[in-house]
KEMI-853346 format. One record per residue (C-alpha): x, y negated, z negated; residue in three letters; residue number from 1. Coordinates in nm, 3 decimals. Layout:
N
PT        u        v        w  residu  num
PT        X        Y        Z     ALA  NUM
...
This chain:
324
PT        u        v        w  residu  num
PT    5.412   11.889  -18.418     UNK    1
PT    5.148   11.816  -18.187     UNK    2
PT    5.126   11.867  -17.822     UNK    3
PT    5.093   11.559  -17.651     UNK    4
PT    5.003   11.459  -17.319     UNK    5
PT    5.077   11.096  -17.180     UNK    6
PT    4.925   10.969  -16.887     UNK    7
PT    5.139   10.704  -16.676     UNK    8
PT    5.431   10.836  -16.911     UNK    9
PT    5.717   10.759  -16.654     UNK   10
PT    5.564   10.361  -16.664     UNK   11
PT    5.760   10.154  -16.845     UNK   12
PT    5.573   10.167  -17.196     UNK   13
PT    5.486   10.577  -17.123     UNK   14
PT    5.861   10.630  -17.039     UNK   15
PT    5.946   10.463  -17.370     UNK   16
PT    5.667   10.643  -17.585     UNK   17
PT    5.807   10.989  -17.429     UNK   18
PT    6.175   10.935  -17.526     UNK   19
PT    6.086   10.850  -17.870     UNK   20
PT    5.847   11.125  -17.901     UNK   21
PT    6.112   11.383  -17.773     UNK   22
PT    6.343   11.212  -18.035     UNK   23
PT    6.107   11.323  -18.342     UNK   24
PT    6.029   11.641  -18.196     UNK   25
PT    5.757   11.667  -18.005     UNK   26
PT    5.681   11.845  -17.665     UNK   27
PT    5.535   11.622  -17.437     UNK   28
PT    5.389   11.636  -17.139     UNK   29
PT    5.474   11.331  -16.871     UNK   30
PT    5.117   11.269  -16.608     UNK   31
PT    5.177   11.026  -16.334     UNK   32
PT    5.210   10.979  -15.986     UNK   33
PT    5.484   10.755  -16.015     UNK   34
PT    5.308   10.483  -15.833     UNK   35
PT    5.532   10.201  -16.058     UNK   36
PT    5.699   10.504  -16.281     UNK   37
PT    5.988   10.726  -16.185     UNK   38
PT    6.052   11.037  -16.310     UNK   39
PT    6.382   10.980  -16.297     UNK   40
PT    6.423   10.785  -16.620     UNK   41
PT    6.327   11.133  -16.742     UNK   42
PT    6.523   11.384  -16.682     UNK   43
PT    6.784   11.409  -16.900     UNK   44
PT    6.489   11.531  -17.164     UNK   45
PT    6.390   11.756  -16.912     UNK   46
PT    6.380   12.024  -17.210     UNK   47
PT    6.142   11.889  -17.423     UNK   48
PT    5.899   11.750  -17.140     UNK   49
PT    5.685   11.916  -16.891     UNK   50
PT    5.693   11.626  -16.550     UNK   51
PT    5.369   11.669  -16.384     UNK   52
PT    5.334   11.491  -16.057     UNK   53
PT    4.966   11.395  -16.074     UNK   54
PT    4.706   11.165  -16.029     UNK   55
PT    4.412   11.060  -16.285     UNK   56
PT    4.137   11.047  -15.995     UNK   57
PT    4.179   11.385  -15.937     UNK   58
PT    3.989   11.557  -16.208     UNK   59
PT    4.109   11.922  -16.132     UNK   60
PT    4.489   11.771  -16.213     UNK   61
PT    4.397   11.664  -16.498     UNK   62
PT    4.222   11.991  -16.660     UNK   63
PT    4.507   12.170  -16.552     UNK   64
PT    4.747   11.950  -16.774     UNK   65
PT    4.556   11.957  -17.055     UNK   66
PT    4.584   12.299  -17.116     UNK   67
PT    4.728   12.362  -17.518     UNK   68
PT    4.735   11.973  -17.590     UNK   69
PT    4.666   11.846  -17.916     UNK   70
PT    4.738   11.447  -17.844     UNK   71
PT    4.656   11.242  -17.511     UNK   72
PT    4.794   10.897  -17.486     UNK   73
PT    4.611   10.736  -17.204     UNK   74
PT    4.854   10.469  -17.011     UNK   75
PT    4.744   10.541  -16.657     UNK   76
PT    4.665   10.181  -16.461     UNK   77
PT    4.765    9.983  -16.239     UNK   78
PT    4.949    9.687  -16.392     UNK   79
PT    5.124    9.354  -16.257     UNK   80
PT    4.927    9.003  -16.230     UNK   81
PT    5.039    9.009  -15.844     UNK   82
PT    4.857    9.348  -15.807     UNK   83
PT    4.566    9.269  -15.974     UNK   84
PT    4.501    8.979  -15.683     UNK   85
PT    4.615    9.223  -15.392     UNK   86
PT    4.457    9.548  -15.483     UNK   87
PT    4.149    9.524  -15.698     UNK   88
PT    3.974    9.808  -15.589     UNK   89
PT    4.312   10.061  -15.617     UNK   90
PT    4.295    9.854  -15.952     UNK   91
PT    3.956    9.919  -16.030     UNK   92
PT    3.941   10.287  -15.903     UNK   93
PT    4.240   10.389  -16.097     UNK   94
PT    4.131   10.224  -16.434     UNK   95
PT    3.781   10.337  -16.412     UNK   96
PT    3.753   10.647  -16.210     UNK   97
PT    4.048   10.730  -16.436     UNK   98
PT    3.898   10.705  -16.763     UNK   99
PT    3.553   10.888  -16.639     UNK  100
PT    3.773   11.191  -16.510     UNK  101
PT    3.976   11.200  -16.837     UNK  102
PT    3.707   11.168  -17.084     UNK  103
PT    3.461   11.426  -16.885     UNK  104
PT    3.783   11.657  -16.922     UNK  105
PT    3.828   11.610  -17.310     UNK  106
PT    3.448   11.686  -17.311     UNK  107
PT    3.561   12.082  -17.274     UNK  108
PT    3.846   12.034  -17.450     UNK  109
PT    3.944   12.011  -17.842     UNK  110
PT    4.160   11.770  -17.893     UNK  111
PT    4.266   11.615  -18.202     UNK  112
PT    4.364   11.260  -18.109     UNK  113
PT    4.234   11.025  -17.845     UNK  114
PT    4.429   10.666  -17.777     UNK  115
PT    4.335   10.442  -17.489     UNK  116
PT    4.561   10.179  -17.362     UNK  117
PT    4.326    9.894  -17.363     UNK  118
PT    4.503    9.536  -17.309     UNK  119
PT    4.504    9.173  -17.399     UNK  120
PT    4.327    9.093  -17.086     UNK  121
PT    3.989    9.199  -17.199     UNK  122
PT    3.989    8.831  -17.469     UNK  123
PT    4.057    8.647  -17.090     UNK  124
PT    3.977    8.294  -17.233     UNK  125
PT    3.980    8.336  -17.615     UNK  126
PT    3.799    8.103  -17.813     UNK  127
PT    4.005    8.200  -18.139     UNK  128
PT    4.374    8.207  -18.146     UNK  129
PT    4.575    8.405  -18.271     UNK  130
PT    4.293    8.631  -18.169     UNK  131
PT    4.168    8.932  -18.390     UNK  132
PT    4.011    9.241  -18.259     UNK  133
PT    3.638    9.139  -18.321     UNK  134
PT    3.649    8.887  -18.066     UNK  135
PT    3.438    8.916  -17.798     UNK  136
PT    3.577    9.081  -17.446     UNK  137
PT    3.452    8.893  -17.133     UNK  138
PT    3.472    8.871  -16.776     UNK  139
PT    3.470    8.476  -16.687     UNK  140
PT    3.428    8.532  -16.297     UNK  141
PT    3.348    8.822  -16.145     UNK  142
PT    3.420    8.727  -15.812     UNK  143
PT    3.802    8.644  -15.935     UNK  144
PT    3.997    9.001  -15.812     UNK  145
PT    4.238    8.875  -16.119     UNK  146
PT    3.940    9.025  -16.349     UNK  147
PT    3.953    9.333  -16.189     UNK  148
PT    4.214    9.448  -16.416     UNK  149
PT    4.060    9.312  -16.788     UNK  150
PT    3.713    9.412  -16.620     UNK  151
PT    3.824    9.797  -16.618     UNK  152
PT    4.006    9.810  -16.968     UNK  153
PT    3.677    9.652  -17.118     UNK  154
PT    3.464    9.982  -16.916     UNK  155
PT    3.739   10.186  -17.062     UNK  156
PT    3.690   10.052  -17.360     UNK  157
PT    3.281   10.124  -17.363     UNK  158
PT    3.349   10.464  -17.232     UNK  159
PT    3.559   10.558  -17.520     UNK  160
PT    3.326   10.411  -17.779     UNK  161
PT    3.020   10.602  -17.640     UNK  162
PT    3.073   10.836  -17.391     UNK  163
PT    3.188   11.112  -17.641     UNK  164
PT    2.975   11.132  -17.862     UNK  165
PT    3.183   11.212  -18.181     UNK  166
PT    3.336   11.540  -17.956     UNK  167
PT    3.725   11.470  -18.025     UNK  168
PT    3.850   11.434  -18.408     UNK  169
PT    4.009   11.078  -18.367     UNK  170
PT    3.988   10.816  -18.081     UNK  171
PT    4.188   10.470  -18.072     UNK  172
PT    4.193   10.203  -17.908     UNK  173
PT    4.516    9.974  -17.903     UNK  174
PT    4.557    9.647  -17.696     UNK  175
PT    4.926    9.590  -17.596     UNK  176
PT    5.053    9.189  -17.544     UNK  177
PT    5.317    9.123  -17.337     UNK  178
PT    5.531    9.392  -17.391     UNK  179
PT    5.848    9.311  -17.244     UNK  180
PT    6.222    9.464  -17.233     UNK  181
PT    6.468    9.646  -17.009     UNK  182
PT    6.309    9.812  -16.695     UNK  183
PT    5.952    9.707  -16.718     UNK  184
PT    5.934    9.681  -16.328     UNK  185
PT    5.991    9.317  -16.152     UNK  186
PT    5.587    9.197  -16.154     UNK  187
PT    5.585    9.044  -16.524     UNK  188
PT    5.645    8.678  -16.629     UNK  189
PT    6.055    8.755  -16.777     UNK  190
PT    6.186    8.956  -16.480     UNK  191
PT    5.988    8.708  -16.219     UNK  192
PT    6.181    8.437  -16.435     UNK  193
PT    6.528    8.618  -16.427     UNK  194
PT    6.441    8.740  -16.036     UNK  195
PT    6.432    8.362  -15.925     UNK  196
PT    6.730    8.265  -16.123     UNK  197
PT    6.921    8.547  -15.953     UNK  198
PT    6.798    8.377  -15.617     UNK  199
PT    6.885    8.013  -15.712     UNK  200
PT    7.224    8.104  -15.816     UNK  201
PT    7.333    8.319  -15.518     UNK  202
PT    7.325    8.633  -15.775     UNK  203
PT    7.453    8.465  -16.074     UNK  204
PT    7.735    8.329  -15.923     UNK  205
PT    7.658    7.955  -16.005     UNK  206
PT    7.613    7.829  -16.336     UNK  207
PT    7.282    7.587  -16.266     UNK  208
PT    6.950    7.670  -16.138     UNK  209
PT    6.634    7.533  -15.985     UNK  210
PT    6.343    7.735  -15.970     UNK  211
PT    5.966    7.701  -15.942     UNK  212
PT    5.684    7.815  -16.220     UNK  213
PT    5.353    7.865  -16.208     UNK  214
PT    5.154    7.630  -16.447     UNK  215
PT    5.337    7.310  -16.670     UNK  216
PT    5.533    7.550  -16.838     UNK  217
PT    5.302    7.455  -17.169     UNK  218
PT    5.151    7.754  -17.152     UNK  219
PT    5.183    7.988  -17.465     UNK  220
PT    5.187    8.397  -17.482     UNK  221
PT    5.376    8.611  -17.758     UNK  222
PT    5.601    8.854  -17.656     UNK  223
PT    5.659    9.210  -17.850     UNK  224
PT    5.984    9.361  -17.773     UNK  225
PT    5.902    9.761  -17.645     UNK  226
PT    6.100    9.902  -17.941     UNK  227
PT    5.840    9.711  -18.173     UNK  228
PT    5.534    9.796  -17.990     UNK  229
PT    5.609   10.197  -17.979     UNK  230
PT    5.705   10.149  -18.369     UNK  231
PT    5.326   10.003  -18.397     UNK  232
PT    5.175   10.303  -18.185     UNK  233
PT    5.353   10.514  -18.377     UNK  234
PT    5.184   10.439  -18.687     UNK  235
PT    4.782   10.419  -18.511     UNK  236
PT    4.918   10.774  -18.455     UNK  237
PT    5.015   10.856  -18.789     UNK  238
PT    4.765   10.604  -18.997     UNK  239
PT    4.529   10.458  -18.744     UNK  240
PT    4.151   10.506  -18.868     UNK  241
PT    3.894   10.660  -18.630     UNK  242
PT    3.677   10.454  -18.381     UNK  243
PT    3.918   10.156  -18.438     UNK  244
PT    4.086    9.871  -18.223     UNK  245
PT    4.403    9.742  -18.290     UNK  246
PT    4.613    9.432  -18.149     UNK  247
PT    5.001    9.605  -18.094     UNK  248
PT    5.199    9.265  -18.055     UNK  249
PT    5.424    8.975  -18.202     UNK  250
PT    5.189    8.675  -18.351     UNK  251
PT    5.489    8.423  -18.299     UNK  252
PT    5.362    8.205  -17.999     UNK  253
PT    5.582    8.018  -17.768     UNK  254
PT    5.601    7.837  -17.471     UNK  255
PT    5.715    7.910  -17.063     UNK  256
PT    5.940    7.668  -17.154     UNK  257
PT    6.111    7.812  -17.462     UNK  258
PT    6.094    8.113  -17.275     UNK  259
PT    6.305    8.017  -16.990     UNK  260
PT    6.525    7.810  -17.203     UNK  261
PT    6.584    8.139  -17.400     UNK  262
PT    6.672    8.332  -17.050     UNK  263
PT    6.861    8.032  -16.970     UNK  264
PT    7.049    8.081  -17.288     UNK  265
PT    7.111    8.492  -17.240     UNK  266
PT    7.244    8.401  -16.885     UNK  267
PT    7.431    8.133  -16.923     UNK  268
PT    7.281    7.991  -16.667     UNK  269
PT    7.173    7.582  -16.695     UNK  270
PT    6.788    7.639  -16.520     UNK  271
PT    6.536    7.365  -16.401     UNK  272
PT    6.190    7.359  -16.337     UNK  273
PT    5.961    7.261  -16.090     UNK  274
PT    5.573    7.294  -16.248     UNK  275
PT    5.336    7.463  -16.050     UNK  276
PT    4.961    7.525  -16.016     UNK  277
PT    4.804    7.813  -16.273     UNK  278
PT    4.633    8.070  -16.036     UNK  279
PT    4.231    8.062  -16.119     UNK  280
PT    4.166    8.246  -16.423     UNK  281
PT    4.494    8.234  -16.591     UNK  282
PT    4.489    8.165  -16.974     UNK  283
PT    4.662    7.893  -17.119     UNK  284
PT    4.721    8.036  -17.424     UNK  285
PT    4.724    8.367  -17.555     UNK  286
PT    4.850    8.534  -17.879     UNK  287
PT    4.743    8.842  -18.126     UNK  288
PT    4.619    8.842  -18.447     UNK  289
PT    4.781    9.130  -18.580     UNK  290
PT    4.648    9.154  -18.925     UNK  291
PT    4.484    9.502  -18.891     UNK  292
PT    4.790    9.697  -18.805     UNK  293
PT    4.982    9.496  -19.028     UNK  294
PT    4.809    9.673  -19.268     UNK  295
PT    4.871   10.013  -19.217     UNK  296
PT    5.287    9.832  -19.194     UNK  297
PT    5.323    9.713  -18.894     UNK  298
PT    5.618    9.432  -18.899     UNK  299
PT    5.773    9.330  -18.559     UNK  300
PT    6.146    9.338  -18.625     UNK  301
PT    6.316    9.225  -18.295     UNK  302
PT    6.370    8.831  -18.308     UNK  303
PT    6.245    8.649  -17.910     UNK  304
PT    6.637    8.557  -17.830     UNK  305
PT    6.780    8.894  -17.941     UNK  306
PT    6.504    9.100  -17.679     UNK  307
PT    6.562    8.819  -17.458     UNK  308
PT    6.895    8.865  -17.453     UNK  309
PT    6.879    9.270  -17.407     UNK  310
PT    6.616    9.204  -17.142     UNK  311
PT    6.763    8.965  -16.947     UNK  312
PT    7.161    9.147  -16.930     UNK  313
PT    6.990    9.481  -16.842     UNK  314
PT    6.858    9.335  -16.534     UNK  315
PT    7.155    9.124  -16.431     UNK  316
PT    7.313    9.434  -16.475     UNK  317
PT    7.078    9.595  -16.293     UNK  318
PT    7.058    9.359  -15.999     UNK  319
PT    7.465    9.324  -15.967     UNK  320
PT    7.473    9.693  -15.979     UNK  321
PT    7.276    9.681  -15.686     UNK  322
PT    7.441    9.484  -15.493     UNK  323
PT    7.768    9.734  -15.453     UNK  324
């Protein structure tokens, strides 16, 4: 098995990656600063991982916990649409500063496998939907702090094409959209959703709702369910081709609406909506072509209502929890 180091493995994806890695045997390493992460989630694999309280602008940290690694998964970023307004440049420093230290660290290293978490931010405005990997990345506005977060995955994602030169065995590239499920943090579209019902219902003690969205609520993404998403890293790992890009994601669009009316559904809560204004550089719609990693088997498997449903008890669970 190889040795594998993930960066930003206590995040919600890298905590997810590491379990299921443990499960199959490998020894992983864990690299984060726990800015969103916790190592926490963690421990009870304690055995079979090595928790290394880092942080990827620090470039002697990150020699140091490469040592004997075979595999680096590259997670590290700062994540959350909220974030991406308030903190650009921690944004910005972290996602590019980040990759530069990493990759000028591989440079003296051999390593077998190279993936980069890229993201579905870099299409922005697509012009083709569902949207295949060949489409071009753009920034719309660079004055918009909302691009700061796209703008670094597309650097990233030049650095990793070029700034190698052919020095490790095998580098990916894989674009995650909207990965949701339980205890993905609180700044993402379904736990903002379930946050405000919580709010309008006095902690889920009434059984109706009012609540505000940004936008009409017309608005499409597709949603991948984190069990399907590490299933389709799993096999860029084991059948991904060199120097490639692939869309990880669920190709069945749907609407804010549908969405709430499905975490309406798992709550059992009656919700209404009051439409909003989009925030400047939002996209209206947004969903994967995932016909590349089909092709090396990729089939999502988890149905929008049954993740929803997961999802949403988890953190009603979660919040009620809380409140004793």
């Amino acid at each position: 098995m190889d040795k594998v180091l993930i960066t930003g493995g206590s995040g919600f994806i890298g905590s997810y990656l590491t379990k299921t890695l443990v499960s199959l045997g490998f020894h992983v390493k864990v690299f984060d600063n726990n800015f969103r992460g916790n190592f926490k989630k963690l421990y009870k694999f304690k055995n079979n991982i090595d928790l290394i309280n880092g942080d990827i602008r620090n470039i002697k940290e990150i020699n140091k916990a490469l040592k004997n690694i075979d595999t680096v998964f590259h997670l590290a970023s700062i994540n959350g649409t909220d974030l991406f307004y308030k903190k650009p440049n921690l944004v910005l420093e972290v996602g590019v500063k980040g990759i530069i230290n990493l990759l000028d660290c591989l440079k003296k290293k051999k390593i077998k496998n190279f993936f980069y978490a890229s993201s579905s931010e870099i299409y922005n405005l697509p012009k083709v939907i569902p949207t295949p990997e060949d489409v071009p990345a753009t920034i719309p506005d660079l004055k918009n702090p909302r691009f700061s977060y796209g703008g670094s995955k597309i650097i990233g994602e030049l650095l990793c094409q070029n700034y190698l030169n052919k020095q490790i065995n095998r580098s990916i590239i894989f674009r995650p959209h909207n990965i949701y499920g339980p205890d993905m943090g609180w700044n993402h579209v379904i736990p903002e959703i379930i946050k405000k019902i919580c709010l309008a219902t006095n902690k889920f003690q009434k059984k109706e709702a009012n609540i505000s969205i940004q936008g009409s609520g017309l608005e499409t993404r597709s949603f991948c369910f984190i069990s399907d998403f590490i299933d389709g890293l799993l096999l860029c790992y084991r059948r991904g081709l060199d120097n490639n890009v692939y869309n990880i994601g669920n190709d069945s669009e749907v609407t804010i609406r549908d969405l709430i009316s499905e975490i309406s559904k798992a709550l059992d809560i009656k919700v209404k909506f009051k439409i909003g204004k989009l925030k400047e550089g939002s996209a209206n719609r947004r969903c994967p072509d995932i016909t590349k990693i089909k092709k090396i088997g990729f089939k999502p498997k988890i149905l929008l209502r049954d993740g929803i449903e997961i999802t949403a008890q988890w953190y009603k669970n979660k919040i009620l929890k809380n409140e004793k």
